[in-house]
GUVEX-966238 format. One record per residue: residue number from 1; chain; y, z, x of N, C-alpha, C in turn. Coordinates in Angstrom, 2 decimals. Each point is the difference from the previous one (the first is absolute). Example, Ala and Ser with C-alpha at 12.3 -4.5 7.8 and 13.67 -1.06 7.14 Angstrom:
R / 1 / A / -5.69 / 7.80 / 13.19 / 1.19 / 0.00 / -0.89 / 1.20 / 0.00 / 0.90
R / 2 / A / 1.05 / -0.72 / -0.35 / 1.19 / 0.06 / 0.82 / 1.09 / 0.73 / -0.77
! end
This chain:
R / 1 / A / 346.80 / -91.06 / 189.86 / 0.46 / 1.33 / -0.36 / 1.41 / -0.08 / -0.59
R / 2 / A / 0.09 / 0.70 / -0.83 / 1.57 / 0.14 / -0.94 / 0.82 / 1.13 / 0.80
R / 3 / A / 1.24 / 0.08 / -0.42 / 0.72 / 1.34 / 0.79 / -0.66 / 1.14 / -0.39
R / 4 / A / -0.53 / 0.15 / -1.30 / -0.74 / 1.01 / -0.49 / -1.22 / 0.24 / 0.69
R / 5 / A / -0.80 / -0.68 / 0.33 / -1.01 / 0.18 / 0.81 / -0.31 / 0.19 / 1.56
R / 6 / A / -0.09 / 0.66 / 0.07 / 0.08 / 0.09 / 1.56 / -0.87 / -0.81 / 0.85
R / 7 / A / 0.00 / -0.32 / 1.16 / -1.02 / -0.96 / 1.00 / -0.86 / 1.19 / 0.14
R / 8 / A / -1.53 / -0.73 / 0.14 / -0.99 / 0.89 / 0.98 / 0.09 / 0.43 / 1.23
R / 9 / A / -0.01 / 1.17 / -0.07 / 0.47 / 0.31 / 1.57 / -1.39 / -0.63 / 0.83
R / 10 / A / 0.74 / -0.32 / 1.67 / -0.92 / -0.19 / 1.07 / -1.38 / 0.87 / 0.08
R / 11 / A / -1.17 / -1.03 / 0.06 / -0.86 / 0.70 / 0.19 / -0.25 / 1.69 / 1.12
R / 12 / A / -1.03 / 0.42 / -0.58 / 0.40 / 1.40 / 0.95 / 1.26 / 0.93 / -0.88
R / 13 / A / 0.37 / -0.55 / -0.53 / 1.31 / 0.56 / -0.24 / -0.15 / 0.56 / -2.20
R / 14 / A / 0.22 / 1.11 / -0.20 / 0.02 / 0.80 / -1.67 / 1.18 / 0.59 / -0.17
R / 15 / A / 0.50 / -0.80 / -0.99 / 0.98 / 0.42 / -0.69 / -0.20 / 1.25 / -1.09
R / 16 / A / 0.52 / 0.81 / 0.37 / 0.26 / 0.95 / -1.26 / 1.12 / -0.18 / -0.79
R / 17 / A / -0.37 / 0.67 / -1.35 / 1.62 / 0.03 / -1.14 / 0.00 / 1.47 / -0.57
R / 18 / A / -0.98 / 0.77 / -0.11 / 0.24 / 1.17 / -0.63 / -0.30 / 1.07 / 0.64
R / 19 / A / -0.02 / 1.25 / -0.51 / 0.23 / 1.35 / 1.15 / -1.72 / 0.11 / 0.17
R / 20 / A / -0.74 / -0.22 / -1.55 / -1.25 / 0.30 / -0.12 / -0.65 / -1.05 / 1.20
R / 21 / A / 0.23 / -1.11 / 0.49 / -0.39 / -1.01 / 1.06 / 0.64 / 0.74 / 0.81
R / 22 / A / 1.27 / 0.03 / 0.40 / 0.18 / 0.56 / 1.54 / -0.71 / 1.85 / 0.19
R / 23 / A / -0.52 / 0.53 / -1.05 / -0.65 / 1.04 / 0.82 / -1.65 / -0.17 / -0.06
R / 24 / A / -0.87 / -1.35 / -0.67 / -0.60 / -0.41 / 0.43 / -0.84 / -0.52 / 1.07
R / 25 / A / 1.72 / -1.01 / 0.23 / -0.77 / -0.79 / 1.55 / 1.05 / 0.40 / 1.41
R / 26 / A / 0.71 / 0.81 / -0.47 / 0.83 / 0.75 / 1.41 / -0.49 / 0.99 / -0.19
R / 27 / A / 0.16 / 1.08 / -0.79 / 0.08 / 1.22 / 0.52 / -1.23 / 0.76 / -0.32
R / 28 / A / -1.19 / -0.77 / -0.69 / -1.46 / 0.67 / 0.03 / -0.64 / -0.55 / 0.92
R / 29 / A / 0.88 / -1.16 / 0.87 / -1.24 / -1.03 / 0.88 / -0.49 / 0.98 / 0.92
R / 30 / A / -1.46 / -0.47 / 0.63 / -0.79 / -0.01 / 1.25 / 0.26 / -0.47 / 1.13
R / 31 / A / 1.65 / -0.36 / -0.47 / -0.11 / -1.10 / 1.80 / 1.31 / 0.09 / 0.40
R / 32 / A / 0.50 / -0.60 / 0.80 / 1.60 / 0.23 / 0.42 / 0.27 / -0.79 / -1.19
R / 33 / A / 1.27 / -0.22 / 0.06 / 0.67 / -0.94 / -1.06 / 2.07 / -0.03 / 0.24
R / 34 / A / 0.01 / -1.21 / -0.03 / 1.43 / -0.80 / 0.51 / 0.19 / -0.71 / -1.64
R / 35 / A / 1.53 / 1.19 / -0.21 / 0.86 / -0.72 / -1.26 / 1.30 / -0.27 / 0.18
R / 36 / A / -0.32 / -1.29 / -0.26 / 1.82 / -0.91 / 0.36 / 0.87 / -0.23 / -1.63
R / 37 / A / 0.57 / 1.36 / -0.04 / 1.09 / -0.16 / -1.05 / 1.37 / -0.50 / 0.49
R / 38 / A / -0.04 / -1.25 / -1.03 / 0.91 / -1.81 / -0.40 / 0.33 / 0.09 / -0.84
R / 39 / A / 1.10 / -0.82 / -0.12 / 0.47 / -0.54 / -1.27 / 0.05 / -1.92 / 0.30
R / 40 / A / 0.11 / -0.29 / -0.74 / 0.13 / -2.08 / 0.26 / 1.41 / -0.22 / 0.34
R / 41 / A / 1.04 / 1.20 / -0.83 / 1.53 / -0.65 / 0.83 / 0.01 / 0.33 / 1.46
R / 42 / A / -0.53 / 0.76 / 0.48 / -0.08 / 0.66 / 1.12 / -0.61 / -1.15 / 1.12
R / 43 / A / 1.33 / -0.49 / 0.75 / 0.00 / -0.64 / 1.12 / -0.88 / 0.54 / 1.39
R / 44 / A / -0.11 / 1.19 / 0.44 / -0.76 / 0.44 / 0.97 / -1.52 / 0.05 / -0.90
R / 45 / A / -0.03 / 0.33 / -1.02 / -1.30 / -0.20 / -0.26 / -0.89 / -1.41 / -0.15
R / 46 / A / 0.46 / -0.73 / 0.04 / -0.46 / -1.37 / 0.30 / -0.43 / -0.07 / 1.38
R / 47 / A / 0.81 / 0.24 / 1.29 / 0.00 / -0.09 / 0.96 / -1.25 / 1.17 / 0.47
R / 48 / A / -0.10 / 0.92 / -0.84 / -1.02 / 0.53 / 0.21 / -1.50 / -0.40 / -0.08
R / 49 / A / 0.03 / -0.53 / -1.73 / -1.30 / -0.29 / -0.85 / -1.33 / -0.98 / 1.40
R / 50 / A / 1.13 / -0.61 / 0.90 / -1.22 / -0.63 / 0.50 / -1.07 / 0.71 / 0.97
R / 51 / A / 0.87 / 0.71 / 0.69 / -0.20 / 0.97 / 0.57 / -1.11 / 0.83 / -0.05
R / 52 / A / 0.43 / 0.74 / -1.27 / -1.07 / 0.95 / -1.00 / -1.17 / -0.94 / 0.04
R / 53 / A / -0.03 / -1.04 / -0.83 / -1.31 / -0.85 / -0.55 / -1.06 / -0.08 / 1.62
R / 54 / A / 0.84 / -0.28 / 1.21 / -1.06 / -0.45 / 0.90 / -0.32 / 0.95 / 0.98
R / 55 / A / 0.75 / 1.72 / -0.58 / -0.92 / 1.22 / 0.22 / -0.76 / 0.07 / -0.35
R / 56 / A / -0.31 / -0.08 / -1.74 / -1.04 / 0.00 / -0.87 / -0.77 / -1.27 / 0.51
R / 57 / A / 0.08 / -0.60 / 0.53 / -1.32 / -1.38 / 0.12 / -0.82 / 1.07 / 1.35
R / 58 / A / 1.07 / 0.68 / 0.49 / -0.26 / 0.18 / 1.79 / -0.89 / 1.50 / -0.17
R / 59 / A / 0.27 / 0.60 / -1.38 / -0.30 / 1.79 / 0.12 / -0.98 / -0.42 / -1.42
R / 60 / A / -1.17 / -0.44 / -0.05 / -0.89 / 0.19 / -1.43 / -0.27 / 1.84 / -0.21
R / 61 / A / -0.43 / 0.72 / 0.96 / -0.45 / 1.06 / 0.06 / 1.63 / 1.16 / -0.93
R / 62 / A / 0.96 / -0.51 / -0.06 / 1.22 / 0.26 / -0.07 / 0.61 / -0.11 / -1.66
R / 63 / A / -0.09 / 0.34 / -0.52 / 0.57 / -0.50 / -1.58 / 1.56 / -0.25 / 0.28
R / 64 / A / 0.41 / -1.67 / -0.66 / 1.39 / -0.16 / 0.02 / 0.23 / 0.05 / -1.78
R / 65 / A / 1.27 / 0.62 / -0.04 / 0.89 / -0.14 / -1.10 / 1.26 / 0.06 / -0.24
R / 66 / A / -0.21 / -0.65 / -1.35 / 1.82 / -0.62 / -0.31 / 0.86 / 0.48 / -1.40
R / 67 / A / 0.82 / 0.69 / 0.56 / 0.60 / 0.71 / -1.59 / 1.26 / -1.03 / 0.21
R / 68 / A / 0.47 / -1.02 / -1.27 / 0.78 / -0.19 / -0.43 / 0.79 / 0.92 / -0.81
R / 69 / A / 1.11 / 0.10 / 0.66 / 1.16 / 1.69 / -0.56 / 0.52 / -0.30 / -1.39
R / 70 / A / 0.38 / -1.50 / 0.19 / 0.73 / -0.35 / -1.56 / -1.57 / 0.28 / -1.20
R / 71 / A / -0.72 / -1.05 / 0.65 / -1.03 / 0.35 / -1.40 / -1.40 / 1.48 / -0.12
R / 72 / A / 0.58 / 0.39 / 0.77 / -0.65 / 1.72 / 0.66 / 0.89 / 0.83 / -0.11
R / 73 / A / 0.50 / 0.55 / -0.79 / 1.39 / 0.61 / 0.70 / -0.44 / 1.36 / -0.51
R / 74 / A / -0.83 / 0.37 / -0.78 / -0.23 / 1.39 / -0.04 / -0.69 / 0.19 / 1.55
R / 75 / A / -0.85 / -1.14 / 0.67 / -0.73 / 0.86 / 1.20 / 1.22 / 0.03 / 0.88
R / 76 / A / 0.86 / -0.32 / 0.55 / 1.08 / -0.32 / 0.51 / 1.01 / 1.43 / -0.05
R / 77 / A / 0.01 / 0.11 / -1.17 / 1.14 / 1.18 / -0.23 / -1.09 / 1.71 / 0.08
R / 78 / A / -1.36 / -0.38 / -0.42 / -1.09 / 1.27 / 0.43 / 0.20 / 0.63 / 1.40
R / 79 / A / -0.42 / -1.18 / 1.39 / -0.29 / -0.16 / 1.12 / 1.81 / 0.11 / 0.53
R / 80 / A / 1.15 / -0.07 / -0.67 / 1.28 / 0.26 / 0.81 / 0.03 / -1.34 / 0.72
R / 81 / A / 0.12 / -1.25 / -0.09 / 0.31 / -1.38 / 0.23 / 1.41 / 0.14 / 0.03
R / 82 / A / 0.96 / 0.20 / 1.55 / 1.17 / -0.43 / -0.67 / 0.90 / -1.58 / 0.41
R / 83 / A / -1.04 / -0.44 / 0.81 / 0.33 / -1.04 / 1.37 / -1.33 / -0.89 / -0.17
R / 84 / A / 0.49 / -1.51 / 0.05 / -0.68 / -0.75 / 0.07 / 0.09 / -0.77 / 1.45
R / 85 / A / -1.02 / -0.77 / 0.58 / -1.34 / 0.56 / 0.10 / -0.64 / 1.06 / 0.35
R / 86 / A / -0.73 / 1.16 / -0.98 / -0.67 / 0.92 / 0.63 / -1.27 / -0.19 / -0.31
R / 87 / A / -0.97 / 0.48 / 1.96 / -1.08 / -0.14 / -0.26 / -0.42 / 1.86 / 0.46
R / 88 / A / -0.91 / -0.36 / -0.98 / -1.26 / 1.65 / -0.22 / -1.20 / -0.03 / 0.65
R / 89 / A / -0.35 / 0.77 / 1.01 / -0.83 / 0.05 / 0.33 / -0.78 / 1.37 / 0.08
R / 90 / A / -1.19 / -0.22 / -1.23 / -1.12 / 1.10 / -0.40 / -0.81 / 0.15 / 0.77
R / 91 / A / -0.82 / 1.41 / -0.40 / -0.93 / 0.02 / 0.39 / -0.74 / 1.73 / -0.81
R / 92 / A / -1.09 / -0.14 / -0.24 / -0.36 / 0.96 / -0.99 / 0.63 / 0.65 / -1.18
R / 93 / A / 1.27 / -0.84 / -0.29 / 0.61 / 0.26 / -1.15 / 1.47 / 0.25 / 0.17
R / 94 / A / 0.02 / 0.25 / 1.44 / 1.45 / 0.81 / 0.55 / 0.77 / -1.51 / 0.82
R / 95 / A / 1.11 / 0.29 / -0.08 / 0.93 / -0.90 / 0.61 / 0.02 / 0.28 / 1.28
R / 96 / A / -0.70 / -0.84 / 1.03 / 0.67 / 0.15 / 1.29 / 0.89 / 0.02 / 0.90
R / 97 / A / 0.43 / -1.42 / -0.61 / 1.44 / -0.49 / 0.86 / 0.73 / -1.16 / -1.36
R / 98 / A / 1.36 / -0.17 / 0.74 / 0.29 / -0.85 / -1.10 / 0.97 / -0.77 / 1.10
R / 99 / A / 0.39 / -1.33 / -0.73 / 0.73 / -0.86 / 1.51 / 0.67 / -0.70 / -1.82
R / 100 / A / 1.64 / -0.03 / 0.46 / 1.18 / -0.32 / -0.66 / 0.70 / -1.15 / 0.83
R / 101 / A / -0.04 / -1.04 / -1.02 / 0.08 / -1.37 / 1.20 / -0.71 / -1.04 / 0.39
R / 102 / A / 0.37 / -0.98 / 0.39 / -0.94 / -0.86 / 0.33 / -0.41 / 0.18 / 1.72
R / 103 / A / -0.87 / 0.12 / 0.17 / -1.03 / 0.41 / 1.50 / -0.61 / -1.65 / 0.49
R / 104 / A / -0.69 / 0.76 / 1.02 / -0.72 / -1.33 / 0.78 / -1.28 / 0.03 / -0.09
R / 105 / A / -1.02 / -0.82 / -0.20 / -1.06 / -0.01 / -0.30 / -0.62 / 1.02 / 1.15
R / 106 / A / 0.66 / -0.11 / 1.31 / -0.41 / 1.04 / 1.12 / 0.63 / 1.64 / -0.45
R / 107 / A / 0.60 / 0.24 / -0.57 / 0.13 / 1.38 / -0.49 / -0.88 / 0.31 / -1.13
R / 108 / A / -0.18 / -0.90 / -0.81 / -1.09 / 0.35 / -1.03 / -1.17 / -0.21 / 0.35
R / 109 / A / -0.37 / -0.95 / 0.82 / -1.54 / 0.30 / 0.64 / -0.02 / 1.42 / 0.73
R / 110 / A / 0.83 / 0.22 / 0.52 / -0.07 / 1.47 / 0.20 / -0.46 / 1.15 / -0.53
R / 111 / A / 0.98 / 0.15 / -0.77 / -0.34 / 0.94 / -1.35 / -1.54 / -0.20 / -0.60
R / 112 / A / 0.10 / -0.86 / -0.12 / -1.20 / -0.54 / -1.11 / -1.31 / 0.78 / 1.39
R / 113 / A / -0.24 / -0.31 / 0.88 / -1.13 / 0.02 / 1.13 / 0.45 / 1.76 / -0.05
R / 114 / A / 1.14 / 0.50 / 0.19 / 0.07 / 1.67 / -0.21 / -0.55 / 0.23 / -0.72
R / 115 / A / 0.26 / -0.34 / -1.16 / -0.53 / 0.59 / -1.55 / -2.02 / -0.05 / -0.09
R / 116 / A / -0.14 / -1.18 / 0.75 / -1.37 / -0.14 / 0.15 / -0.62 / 1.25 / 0.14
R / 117 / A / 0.38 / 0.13 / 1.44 / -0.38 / 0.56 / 1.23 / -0.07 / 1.44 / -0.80
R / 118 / A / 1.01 / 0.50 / -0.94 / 0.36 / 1.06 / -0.31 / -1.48 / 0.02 / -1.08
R / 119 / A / 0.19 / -0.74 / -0.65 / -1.57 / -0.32 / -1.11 / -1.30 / 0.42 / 0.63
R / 120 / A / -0.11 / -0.71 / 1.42 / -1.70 / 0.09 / 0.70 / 0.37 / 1.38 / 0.59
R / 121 / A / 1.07 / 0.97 / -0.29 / -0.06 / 1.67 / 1.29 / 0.12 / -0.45 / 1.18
R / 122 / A / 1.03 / -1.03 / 0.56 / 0.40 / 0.08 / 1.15 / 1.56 / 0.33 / 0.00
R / 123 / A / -0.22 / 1.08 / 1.10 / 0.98 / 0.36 / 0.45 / 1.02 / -0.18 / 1.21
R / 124 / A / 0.81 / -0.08 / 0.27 / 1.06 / -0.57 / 1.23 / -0.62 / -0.40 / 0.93
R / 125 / A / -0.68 / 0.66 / 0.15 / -0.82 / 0.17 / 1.75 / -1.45 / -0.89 / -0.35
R / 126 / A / -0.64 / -0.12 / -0.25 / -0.80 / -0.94 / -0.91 / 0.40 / -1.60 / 0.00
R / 127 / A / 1.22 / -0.07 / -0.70 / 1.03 / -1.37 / 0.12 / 0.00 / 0.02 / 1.38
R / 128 / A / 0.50 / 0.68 / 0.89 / 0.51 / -0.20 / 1.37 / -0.72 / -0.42 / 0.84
R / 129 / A / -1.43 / 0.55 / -0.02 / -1.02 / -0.49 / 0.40 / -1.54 / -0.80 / -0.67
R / 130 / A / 0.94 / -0.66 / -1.04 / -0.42 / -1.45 / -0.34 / -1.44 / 0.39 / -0.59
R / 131 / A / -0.11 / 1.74 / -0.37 / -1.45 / 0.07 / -0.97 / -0.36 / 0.16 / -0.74
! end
């Protein structure tokens, strides 16, 4: 790969570049969906990327994605990106939650299993009692 070209992202894992793709596969999807907007200078986002990738190995049912801000930057400046790492977490089109920062794979398994849960119509009490 050249600097111009970007690496393939980790399996499990779709990169978007344009607005017409990110309201494609985020915001028309059927399913939850986790977007980790990066940039490559971006030191916490490294520390992130592995992270992300072995949610996506761990959540198939789950769509992962990746907006690069430098070479995305209209979706970036659409969606109000002002902090890197931010991750998005969808669901029927609407933004649920958003986490600014680098997290622990145990806070984002979190989220991610909320967001599920929120997908199949379970509600608090439902979660609480494990049905």
């Amino acid at each position: 790969m050249t600097a111009d070209t970007p690496e393939a992202p980790p399996a499990g894992i779709t990169e978007v570049w344009t607005k017409d793709e990110f309201l494609e596969t985020v915001l028309e999807a059927e399913m939850p969906v986790v977007v980790d907007f990066w940039a490559a200078w971006c030191g916490p986002c490294g520390r992130l990327a592995p992270i992300f990738a072995a949610l996506a190995e761990a959540h198939p049912e789950v769509r992962f994605v990746k907006v690069d801000t430098d070479r995305a930057r209209a979706i970036a400046e659409a969606v109000g990106i002002k902090s890197l790492p931010t991750i998005g977490f969808y669901l029927n089109g609407r933004l649920e939650d958003v986490f600014v920062g680098v997290r622990t794979r145990k806070q984002l398994e979190k989220r991610i299993v909320s967001l599920q849960d929120k997908a199949a119509g379970k509600g608090f009490f439902q979660r609480l009692l494990g049905r």
